[in-house]
C-alpha positions as CSV (number, residue, x, y, z in Angstrom):
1,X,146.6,74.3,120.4
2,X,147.5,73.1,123.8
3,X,145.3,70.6,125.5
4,X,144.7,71.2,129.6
5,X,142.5,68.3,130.9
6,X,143.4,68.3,134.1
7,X,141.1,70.2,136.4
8,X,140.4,70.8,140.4
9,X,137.6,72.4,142.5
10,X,139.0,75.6,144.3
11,X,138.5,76.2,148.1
12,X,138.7,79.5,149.8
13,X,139.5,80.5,153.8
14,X,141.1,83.1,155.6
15,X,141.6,86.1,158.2
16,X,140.8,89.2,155.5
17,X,138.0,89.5,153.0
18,X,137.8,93.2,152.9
19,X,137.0,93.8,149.0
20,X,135.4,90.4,148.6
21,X,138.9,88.7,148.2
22,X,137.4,85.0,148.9
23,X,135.1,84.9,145.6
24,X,132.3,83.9,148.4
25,X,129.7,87.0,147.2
26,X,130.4,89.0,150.4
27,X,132.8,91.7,151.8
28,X,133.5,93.4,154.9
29,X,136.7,93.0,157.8
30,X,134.1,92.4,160.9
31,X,132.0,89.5,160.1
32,X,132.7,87.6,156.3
33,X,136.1,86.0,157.4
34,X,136.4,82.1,156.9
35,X,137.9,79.6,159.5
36,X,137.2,76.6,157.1
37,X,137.9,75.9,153.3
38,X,134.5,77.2,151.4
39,X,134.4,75.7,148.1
40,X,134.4,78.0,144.8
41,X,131.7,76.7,142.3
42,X,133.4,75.5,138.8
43,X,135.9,73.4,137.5
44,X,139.7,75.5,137.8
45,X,142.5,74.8,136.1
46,X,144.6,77.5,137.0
47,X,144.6,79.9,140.3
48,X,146.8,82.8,141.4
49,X,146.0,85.0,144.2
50,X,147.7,88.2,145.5
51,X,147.6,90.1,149.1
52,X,148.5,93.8,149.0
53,X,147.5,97.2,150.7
54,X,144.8,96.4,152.5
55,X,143.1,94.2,149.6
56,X,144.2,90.5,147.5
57,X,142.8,90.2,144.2
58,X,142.4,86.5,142.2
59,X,142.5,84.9,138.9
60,X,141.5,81.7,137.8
61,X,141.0,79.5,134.5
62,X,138.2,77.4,133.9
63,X,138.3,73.8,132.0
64,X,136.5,76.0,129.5
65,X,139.1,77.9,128.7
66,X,137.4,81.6,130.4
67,X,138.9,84.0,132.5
68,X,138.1,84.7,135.8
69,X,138.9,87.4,138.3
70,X,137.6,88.8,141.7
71,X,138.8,91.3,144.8
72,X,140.0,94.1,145.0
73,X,140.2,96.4,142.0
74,X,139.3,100.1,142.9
75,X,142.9,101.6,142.3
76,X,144.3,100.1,139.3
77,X,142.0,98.0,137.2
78,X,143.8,94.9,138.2
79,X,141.4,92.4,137.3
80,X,140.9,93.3,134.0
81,X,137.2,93.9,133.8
82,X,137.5,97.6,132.3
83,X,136.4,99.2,136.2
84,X,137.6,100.7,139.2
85,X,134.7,98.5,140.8
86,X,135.4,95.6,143.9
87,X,133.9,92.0,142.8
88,X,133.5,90.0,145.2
89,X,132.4,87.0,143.3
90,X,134.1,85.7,140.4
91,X,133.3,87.8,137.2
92,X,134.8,86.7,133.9
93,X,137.3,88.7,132.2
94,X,136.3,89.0,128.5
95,X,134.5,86.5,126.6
96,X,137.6,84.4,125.5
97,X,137.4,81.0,125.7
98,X,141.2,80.6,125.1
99,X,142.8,81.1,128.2
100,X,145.8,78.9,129.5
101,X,145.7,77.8,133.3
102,X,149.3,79.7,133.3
103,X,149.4,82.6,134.8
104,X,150.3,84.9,137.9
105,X,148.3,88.0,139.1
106,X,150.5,91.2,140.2
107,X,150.6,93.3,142.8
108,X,149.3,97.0,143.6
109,X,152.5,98.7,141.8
110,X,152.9,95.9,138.8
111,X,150.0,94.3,136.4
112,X,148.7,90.5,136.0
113,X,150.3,88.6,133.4
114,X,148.4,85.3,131.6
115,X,149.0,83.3,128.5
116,X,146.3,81.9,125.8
117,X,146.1,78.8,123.7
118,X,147.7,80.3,121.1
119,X,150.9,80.6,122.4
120,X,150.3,84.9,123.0
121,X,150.9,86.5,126.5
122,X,148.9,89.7,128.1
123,X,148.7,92.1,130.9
124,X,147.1,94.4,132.7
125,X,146.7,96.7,135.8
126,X,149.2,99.1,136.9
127,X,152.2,100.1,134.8
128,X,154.6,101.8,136.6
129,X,158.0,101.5,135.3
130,X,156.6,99.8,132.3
131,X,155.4,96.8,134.3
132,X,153.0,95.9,131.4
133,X,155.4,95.6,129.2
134,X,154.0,97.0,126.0
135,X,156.8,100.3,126.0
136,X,155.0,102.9,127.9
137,X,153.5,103.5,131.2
138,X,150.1,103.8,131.0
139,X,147.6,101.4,133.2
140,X,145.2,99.2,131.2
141,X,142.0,97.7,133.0
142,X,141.6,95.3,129.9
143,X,144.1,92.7,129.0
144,X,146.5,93.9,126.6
145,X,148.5,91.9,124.2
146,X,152.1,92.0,124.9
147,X,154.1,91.7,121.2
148,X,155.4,88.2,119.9
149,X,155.1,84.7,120.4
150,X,155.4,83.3,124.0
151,X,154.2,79.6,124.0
152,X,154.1,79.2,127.8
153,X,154.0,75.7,129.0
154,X,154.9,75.8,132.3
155,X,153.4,76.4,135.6
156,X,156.0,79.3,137.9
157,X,156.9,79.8,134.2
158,X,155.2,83.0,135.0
159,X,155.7,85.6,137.8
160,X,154.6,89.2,138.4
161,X,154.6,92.4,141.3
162,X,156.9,93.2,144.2
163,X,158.5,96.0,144.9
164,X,157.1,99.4,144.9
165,X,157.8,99.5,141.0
166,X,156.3,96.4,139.7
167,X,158.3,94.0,137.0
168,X,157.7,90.9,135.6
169,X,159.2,87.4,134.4
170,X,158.5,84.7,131.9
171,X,160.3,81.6,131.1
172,X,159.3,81.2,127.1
173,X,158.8,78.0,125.3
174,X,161.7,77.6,124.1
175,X,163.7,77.8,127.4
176,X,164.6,81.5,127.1
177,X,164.2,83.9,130.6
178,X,162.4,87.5,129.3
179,X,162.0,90.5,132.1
180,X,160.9,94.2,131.7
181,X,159.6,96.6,134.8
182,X,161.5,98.0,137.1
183,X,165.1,97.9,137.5
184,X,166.4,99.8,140.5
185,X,168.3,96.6,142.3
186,X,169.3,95.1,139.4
187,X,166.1,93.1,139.4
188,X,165.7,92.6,136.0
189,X,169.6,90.8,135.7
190,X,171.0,92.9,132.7
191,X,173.8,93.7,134.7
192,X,172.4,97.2,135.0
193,X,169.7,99.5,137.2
194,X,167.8,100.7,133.9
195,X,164.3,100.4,133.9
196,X,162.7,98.7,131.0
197,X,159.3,98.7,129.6
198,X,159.6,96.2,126.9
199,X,160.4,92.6,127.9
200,X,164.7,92.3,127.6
201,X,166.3,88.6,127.9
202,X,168.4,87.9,130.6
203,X,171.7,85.7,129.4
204,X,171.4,83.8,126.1
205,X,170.7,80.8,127.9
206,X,168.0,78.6,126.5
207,X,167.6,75.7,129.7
208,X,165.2,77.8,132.3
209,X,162.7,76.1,133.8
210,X,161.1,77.9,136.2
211,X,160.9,81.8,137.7
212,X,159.6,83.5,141.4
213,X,159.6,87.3,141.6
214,X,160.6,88.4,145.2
215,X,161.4,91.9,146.8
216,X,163.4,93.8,144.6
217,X,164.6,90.1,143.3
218,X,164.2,87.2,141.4
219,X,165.5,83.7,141.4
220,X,165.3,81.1,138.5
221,X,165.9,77.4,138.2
222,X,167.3,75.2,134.9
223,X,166.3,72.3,133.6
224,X,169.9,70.9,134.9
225,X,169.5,71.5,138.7
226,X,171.1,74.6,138.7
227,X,169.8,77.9,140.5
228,X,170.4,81.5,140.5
229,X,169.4,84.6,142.2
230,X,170.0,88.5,141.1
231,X,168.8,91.8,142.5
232,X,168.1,93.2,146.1
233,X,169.7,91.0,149.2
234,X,168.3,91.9,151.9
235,X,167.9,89.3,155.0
236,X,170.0,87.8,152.6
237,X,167.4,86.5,150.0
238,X,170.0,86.1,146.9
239,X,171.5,82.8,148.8
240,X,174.8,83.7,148.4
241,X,176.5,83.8,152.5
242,X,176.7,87.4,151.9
243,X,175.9,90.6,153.8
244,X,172.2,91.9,153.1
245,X,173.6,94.9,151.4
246,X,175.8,92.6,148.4
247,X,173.2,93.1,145.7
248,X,173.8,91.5,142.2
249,X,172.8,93.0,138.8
250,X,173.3,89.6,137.0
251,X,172.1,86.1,138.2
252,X,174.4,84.2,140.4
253,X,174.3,80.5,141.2
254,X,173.3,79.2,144.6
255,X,175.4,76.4,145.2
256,X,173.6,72.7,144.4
257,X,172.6,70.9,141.1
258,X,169.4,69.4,142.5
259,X,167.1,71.8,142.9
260,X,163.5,71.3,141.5
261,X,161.0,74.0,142.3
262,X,161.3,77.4,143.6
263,X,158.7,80.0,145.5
264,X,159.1,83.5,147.6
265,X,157.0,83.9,150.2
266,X,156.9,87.1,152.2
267,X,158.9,89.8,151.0
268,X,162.1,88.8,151.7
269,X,161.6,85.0,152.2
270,X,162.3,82.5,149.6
271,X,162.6,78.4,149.3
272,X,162.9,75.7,147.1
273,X,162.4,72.0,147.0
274,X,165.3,69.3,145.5
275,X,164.7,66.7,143.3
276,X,165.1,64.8,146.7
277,X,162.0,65.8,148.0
278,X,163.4,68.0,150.8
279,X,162.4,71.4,151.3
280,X,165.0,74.4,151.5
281,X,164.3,78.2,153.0
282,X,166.1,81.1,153.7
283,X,165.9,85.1,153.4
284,X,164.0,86.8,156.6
285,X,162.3,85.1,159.5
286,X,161.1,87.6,161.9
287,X,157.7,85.0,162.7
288,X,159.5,82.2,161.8
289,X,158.4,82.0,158.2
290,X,161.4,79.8,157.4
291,X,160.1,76.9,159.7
292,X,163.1,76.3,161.5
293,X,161.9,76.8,165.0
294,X,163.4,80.3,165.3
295,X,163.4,84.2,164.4
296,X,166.9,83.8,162.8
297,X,167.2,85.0,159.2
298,X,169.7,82.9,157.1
299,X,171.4,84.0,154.1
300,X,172.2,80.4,152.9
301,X,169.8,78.0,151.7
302,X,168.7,75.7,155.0
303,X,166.9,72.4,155.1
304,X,163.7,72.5,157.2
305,X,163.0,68.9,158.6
306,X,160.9,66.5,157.5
């Protein structure tokens, strides 16, 4: 059984708080939005938060191994309580007390995705397209146990949502890169546009380290440096120098051997950090999300300074 020792208090602020999105025991646009960090009682080990259609949702792993979630929840069952209902403090999820700190909560059209002790891996929420991944398409407001052995050991070894159909990633224990969801860009990288509802491997390769789910995309790093990009390409978010209407089915490499860690940001905005410490963006920029002092989207990775 895995041991996760490490631990940090979790602090909360922002513009919206709608459905109670902060964990703070209050809701409402007008007058329940924080200007300062507000500190979450507990001891986390693992956080991931979400921002969709008017509502965010949260998860969160305690040192005691529990589940947590909070936010919105009315539409899908996203946080895995078995209700429709809005909590807007954190509510535990079960009674478990084998929850991993890895884990990576989904968006309106996709599920949340979170690994155990044991090595197992679950979902639940929406199911469109087979987001869930357990071969059909019907929603689940309690986690569900996706089939097989998944050993996750990794943070961004897990990523879910984006898109209007919803798929997810997982890098596996043993360095393999699973997908299943929707398909309609190639996101999944089987070199096809088929949906799938069951998890399919991408390659045969065995050296992923990390995964980021973007807008009709993904991109993945391996443990040599190297990283790749498939799906949608709009603002040019595969990397590649190409027009934003060159989509790839399969993953292609963005040129470099150092990178380190990757994200995605808005929906077509993506980065990465090198081994070098120096951070990398690129995709679209209409507010200047890449933090290179302009509107200009790039369609090449490009260092911002500092």
């Amino acid at each position: 059984m895995k041991n996760n020792p490490q631990f940090f208090t979790a602090w909360r602020c922002g513009f919206g708080n709608g459905r109670g999105d902060m964990g703070l025991n209050s809701a409402g646009y007008s007058n329940t939005r924080r200007s300062s960090p507000i500190q979450l009682a507990g001891k986390w080990t693992g956080l991931s938060n979400i921002g969709f259609g008017g509502g965010a949702m949260t998860l969160g792993t305690k040192t005691d191994g529990t589940l947590w979630a909070w936010g919105w929840n009315a539409a899908y069952g996203g946080l895995g309580l078995n209700s429709l209902t809005n909590y807007s403090s954190p509510t535990q999820v079960g009674t478990d007390t084998t929850w991993d700190k890895y884990l990576n909560s989904g968006s309106g059209a996709s599920g949340c995705v979170a690994s155990k002790t044991d090595g197992t891996l679950w979902s639940w929420g929406y199911n469109s397209y087979g987001g869930l991944g357990h071969n059909d398409i019907i929603k689940r407001s309690s986690p569900t146990q996706i089939p097989g052995t998944w050993d996750v050991s990794a943070y961004r070894a897990i990523s879910a949502g984006g898109g209007s159909g919803g798929s997810a990633y997982v890098v596996k224990g043993n360095g393999t890169l699973w997908a299943w969801g929707y398909n309609g860009y190639g996101d999944l990288g089987q070199n096809n546009k088929t949906s799938y509802s069951s998890p399919v491997q991408i390659g045969t390769g065995t050296d992923w380290k990390e995964v980021s789910k973007g807008y009709y995309s993904a991109m993945a790093v391996k443990t040599n440096g190297t990283l790749w990009a498939w799906g949608m390409n709009n603002s040019g978010g595969l990397g590649q120098n190409a027009p934003d209407n060159t989509r790839q089915s399969s993953p292609v490499q963005i040129p470099g051997t150092t990178w380190n860690t990757i994200f995605s940001t808005t929906q077509q905005s993506y980065g990465a950090t090198k081994t070098d410490g120096t951070l990398w963006r690129w995709g679209a920029n209409q507010r200047g999300e890449l933090g290179l002092n302009d509107t200009i989207k790039r369609s090449s990775p490009t260092q911002v300074p500092g």
